[in-house]
C-alpha positions as CSV (number, residue, x, y, z in Angstrom):
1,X,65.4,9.9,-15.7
2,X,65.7,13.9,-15.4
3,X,62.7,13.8,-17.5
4,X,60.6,11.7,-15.3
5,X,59.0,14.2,-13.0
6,X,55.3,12.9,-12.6
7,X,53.6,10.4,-10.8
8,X,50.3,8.9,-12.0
9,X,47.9,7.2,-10.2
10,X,44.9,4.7,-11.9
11,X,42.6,2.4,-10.5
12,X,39.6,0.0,-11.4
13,X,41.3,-1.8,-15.0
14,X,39.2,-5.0,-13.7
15,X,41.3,-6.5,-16.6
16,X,39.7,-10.3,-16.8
17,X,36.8,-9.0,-16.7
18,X,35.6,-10.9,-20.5
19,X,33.1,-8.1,-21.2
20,X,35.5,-6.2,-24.1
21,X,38.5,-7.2,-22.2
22,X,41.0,-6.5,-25.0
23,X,39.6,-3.8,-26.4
24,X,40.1,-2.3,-22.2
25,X,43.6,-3.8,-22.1
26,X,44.2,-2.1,-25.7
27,X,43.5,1.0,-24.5
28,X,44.9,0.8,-21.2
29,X,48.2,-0.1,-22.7
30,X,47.7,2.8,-25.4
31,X,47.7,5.2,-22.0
32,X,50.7,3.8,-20.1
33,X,52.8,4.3,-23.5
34,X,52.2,8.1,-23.6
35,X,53.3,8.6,-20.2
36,X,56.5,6.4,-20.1
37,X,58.2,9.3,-21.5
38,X,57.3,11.4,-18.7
39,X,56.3,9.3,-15.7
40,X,58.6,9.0,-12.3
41,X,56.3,7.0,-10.6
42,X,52.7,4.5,-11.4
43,X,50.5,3.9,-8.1
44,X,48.0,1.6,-9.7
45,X,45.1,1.8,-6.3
46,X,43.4,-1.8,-6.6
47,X,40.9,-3.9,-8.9
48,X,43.5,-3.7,-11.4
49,X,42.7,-7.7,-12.3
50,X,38.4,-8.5,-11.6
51,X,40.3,-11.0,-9.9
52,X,43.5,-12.8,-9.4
53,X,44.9,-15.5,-7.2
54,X,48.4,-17.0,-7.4
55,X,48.5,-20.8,-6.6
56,X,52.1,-21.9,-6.5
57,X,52.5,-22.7,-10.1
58,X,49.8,-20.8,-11.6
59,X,48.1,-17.7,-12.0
60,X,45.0,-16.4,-14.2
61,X,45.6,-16.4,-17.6
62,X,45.7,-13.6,-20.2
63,X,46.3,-10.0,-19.9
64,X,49.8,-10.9,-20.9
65,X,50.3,-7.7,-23.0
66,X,49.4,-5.3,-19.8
67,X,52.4,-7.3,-17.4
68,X,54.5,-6.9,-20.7
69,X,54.0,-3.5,-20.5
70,X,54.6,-2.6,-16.8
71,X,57.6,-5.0,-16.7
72,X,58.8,-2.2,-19.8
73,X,57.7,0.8,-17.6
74,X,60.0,-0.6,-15.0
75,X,62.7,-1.8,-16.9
76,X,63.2,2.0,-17.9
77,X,63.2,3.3,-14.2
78,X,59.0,3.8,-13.7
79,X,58.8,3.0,-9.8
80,X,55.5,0.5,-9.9
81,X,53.4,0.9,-6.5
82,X,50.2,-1.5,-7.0
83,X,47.6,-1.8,-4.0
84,X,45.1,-4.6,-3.8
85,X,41.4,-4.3,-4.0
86,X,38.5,-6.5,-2.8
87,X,39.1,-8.2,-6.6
88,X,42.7,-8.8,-6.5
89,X,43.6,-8.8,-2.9
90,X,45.5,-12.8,-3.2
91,X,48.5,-11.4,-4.4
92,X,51.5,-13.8,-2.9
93,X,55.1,-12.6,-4.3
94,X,54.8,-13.4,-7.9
95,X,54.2,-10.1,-9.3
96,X,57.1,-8.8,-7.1
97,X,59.3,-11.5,-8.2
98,X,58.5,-11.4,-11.7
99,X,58.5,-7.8,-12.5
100,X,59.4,-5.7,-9.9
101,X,56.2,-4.7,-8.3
102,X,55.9,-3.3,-5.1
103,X,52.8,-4.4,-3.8
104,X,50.8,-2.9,-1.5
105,X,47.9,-3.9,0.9
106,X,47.1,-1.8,3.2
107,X,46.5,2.3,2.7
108,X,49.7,4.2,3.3
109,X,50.6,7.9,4.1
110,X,53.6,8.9,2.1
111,X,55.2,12.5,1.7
112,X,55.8,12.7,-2.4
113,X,58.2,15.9,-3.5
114,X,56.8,18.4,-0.7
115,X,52.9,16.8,-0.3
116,X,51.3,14.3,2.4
117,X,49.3,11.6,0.6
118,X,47.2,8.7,1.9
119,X,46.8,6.5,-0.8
120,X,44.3,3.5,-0.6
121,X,41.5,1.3,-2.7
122,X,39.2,2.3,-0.5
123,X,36.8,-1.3,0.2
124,X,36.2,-1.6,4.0
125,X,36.7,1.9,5.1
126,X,34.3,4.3,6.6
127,X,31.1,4.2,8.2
128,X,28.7,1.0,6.8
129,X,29.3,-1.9,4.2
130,X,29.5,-4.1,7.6
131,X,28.7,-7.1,4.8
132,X,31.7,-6.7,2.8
133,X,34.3,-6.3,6.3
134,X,32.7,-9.5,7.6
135,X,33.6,-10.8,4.1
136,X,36.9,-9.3,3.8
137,X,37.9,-11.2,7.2
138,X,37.2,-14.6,5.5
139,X,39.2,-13.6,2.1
140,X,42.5,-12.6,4.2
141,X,42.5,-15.4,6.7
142,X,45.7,-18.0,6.1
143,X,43.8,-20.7,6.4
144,X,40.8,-19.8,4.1
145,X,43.2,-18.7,1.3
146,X,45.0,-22.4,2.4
147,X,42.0,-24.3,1.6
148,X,41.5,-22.7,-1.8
149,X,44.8,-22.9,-2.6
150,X,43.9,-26.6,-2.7
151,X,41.5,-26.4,-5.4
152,X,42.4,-27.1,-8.3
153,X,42.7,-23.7,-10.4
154,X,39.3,-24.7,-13.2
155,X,37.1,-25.2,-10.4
156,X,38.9,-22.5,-7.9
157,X,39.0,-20.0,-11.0
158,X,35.7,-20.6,-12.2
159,X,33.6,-20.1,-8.7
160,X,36.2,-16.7,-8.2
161,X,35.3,-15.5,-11.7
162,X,31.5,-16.2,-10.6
163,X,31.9,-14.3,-6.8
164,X,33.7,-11.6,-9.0
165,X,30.8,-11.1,-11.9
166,X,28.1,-11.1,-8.7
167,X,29.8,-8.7,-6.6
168,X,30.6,-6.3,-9.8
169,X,27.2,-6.2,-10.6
170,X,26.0,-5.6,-6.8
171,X,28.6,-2.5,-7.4
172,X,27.1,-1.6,-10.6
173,X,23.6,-1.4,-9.2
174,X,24.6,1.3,-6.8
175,X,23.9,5.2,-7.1
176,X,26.9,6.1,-9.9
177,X,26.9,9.5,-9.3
178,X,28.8,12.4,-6.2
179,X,26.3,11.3,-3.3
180,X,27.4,14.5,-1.6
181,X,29.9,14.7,1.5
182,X,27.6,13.3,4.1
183,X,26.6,9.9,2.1
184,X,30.7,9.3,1.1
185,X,31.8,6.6,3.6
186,X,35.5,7.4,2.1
187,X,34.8,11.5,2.5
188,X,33.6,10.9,5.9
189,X,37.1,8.1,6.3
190,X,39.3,11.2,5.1
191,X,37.7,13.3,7.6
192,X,38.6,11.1,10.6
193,X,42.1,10.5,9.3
194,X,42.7,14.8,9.5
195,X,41.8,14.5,13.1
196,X,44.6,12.1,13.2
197,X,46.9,14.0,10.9
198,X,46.1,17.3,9.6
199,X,49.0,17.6,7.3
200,X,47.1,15.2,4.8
201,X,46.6,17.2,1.9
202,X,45.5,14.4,-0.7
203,X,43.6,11.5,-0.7
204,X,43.8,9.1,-3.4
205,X,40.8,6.4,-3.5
206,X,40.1,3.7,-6.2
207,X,37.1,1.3,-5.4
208,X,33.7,3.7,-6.1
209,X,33.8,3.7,-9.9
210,X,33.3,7.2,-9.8
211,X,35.7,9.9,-11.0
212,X,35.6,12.7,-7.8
213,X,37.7,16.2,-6.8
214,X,36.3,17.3,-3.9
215,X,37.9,19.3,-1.3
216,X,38.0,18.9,2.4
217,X,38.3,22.5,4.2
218,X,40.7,24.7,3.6
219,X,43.3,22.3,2.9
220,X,42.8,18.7,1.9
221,X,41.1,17.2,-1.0
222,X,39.7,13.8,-1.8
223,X,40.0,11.6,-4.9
224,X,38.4,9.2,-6.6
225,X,39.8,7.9,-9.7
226,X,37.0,6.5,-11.2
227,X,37.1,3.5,-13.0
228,X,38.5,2.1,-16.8
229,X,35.4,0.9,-17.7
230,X,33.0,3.5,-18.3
231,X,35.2,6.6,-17.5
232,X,38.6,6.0,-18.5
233,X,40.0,8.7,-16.0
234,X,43.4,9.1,-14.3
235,X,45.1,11.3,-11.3
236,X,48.4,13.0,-12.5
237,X,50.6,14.9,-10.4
238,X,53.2,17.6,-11.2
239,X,54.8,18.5,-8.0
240,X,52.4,21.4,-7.5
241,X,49.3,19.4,-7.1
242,X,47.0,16.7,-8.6
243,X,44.7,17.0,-11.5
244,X,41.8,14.1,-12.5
245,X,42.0,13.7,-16.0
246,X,40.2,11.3,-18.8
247,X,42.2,9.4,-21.3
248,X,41.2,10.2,-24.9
């Protein structure tokens, strides 16, 4: 463990995805193995699964390899933190059970070594998307998740898959690119939380596909971490502060 000094952050695997899933998985795996040597901590920020729902004796199949691999990563002493997205958000004990997972579902502020970070996915915050909040509302209720719980998991799978394949694509058909600090509803989010607590020096966000280091005045930056499907990039940080790199 005196080693271990780092803590990594990824988001946006969308593993289940079947467009080159285990080529993905492959190469996510490949990353995780060259920082188990080195890692202290893994805060994996949302839309790691394109989706995932746990009915009481099942979950989605496949991806066996990448749970193999973070149920390694903790067997050695990795602390696992892993937030849900607007994909993966029906997460119900299993993965804490099974692995060891602390799961995560709301954005937390947490000191790490001598640094203030609030750490997030990202979907429903900021100014706008009033669509996917009024959405979001009907995916957490009890009794929605009840009723589709009752399913049976080919049909219950198969219309999630579907929601999950249409929504990725509505993503995918947005601008890819840094819209600039006014246009970012998760910029303009970070800037309201300083007002709240101006200590915040980092903010990590999954959710916009996009890889992004951008600071916010003096102090503060914002991150994006991009995605694992077109840019293969990753937050790493040393103690001293947080670089965005891209897996090679």
């Amino acid at each position: 463990m005196k080693n271990r000094t780092k803590i990594y952050f990824a988001s946006d695997f969308h593993l289940g995805n079947y467009s080159n899933n285990k080529h993905r998985e492959n190469k996510i795996i490949s990353w995780l193995q060259t920082i188990e040597k080195d890692a202290k901590e893994l805060y994996l920020v949302g839309d790691i699964f394109d989706f995932w729902f746990e009915h009481k004796y099942s979950i989605p199949k496949g991806n066996i390899r990448f749970l193999g691999m973070l149920a390694s990563l903790k067997d050695k002493g990795v602390e696992i933190h892993l937030f849900t997205g607007n994909h993966d958000m029906w997460m119900f004990g299993y993965l804490e059970k099974e692995i060891g997972l602390n799961v995560i579902k709301n954005p937390i502020t947490k000191k790490i070594e001598n640094k203030i970070f609030f750490i997030g996915h990202g979907d429903g915050l900021g100014p706008g998307d009033r669509k996917y909040k009024f959405v979001k509302k009907i995916f957490t209720n009890s009794l929605c998740q009840w009723l589709f719980a009752r399913l049976h998991p080919n049909l219950s799978f198969s219309i999630a898959h579907y929601w999950s394949k249409m929504s990725r694509e509505n993503e995918n058909s947005e601008s890819p690119s840094f819209l600039g600090e006014d246009k970012e509803w998760l910029i303009q989010y970070s800037k309201e939380k300083l007002k709240e607590n101006e200590d915040i020096e980092y903010f990590i966000f999954g959710h916009r596909h996009v890889p992004i280091h951008h600071k916010i005045g003096d102090k503060s930056t914002y991150i994006n971490l991009g995605d694992w499907i077109n840019h293969y990039t990753y937050g790493v940080f040393d103690g001293k502060k947080v670089e965005l790199k891209k897996f090679k």
